[in-house]
DRENNU-470869 format. One record per residue (C-alpha): residue in three letters; x, y, z. Coordinates in nm, 2 decimals, always signed. Example, Ala and Ser with C-alpha at 12.3 -4.5 7.8 and 13.67 -1.06 7.14 Angstrom:
<nodes>
NODE residuo     px     py     pz
NODE     ALA  +1.23  -0.45  +0.78
NODE     SER  +1.37  -0.11  +0.71
</nodes>
This chain:
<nodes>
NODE residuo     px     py     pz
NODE     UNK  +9.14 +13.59 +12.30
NODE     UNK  +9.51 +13.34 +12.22
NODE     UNK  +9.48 +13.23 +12.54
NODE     UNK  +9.07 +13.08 +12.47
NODE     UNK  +9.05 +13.04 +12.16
NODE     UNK  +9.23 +12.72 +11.93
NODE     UNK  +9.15 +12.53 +11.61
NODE     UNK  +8.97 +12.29 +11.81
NODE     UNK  +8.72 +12.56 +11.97
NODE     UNK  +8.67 +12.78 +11.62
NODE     UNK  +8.58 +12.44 +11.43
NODE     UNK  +8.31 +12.33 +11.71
NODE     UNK  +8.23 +12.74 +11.69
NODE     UNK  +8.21 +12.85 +11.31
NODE     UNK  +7.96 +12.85 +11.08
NODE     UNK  +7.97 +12.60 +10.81
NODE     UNK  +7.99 +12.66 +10.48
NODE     UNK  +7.86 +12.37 +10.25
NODE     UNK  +7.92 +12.55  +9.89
NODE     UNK  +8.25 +12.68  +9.71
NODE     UNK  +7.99 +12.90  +9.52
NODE     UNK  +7.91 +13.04  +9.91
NODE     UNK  +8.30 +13.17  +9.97
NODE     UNK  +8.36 +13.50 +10.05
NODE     UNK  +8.70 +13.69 +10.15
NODE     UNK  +8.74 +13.67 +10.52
NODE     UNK  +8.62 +13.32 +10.54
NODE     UNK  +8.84 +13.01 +10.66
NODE     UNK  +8.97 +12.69 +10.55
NODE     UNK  +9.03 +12.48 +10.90
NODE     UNK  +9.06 +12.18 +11.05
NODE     UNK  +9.01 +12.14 +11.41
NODE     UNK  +9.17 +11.92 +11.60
NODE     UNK  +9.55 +11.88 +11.78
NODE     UNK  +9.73 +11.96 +11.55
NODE     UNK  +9.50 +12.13 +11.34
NODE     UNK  +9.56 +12.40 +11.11
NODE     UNK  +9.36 +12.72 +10.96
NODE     UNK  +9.41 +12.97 +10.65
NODE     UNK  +9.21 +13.28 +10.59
NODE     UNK  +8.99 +13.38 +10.25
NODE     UNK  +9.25 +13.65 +10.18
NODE     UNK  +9.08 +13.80  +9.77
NODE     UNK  +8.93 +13.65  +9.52
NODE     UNK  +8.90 +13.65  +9.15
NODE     UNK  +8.61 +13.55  +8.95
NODE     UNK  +8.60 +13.52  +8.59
NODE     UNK  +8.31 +13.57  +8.32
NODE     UNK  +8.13 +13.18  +8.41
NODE     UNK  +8.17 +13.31  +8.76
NODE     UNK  +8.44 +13.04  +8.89
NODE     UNK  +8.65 +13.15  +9.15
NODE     UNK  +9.01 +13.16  +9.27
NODE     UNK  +9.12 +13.23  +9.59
NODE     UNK  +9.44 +13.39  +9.76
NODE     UNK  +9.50 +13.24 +10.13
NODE     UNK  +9.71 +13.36 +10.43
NODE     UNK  +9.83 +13.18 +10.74
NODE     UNK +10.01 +13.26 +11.05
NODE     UNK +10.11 +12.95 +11.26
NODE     UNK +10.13 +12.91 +11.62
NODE     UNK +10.23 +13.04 +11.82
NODE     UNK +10.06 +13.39 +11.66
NODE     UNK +10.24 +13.53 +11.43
NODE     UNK +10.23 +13.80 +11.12
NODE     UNK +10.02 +13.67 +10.85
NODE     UNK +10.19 +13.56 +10.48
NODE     UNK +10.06 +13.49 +10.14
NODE     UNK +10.06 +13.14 +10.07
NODE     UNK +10.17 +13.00  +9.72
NODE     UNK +10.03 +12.73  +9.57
NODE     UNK +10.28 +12.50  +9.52
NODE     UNK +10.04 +12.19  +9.32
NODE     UNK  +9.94 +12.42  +9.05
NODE     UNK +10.18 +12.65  +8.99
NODE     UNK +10.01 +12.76  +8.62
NODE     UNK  +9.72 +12.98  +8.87
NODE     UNK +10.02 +13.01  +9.21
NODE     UNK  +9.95 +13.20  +9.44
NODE     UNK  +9.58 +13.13  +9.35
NODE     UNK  +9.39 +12.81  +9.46
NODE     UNK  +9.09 +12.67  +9.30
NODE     UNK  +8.91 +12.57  +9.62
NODE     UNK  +8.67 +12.28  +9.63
NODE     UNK  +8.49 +12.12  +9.99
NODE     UNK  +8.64 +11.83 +10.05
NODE     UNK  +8.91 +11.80  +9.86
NODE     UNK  +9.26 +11.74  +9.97
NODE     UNK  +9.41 +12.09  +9.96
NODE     UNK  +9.80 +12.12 +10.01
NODE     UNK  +9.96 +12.47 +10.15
NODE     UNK +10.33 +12.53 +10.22
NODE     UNK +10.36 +12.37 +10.57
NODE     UNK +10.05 +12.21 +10.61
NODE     UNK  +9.81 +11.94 +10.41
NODE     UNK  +9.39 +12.00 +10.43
NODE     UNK  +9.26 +11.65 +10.38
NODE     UNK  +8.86 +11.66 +10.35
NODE     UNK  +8.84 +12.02 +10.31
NODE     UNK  +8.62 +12.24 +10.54
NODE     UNK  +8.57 +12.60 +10.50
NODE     UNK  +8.36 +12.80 +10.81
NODE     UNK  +8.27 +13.18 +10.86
NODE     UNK  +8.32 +13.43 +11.20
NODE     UNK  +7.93 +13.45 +11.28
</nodes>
């Protein structure tokens, strides 16, 4: 599957999601392109007016085991990241400018 499949192909192959309130574990933040990048959905939190916070993990390229990512621009809520679509979204190695989060179909 490595050898097919790339950032480019999985942004052009996703589903889109077009709500924050949509998010679900298991779901990606990712942009296509070359380079392009791509974090995983990794838990979630929700509190009692049913905003959520999300943990992320990545990997890198060429495959490798996945880590927790911290959140190094709010470090009140690190690990957690408040995650909004289209929103410049910073992770250790790695800046998401214009936010897109997809779903495996």
């Amino acid at each position: 599957m490595y050898n097919y499949t790339f950032w480019i192909s999985l942004s052009q192959e996703l589903k889109t999601i077009t709500s924050v309130k949509n998010l679900k574990i298991g779901d990606v933040l990712i942009k296509g392109g070359s380079p392009g990048h791509i974090v995983i959905l990794a838990d979630e939190v929700i509190n009692d007016r049913g905003e959520k916070l999300f943990l992320l993990f990545q990997g890198n390229t060429p495959a490798q085991s996945v880590h927790l990512v911290k959140n190094l621009e709010d470090t009140s809520i690190s690990p957690w990241y408040n995650l909004e679509i289209d929103a410049v979204i910073p992770v250790s190695n790695y800046t998401f400018y214009d936010s897109k989060f997809a779903r495996f179909k």
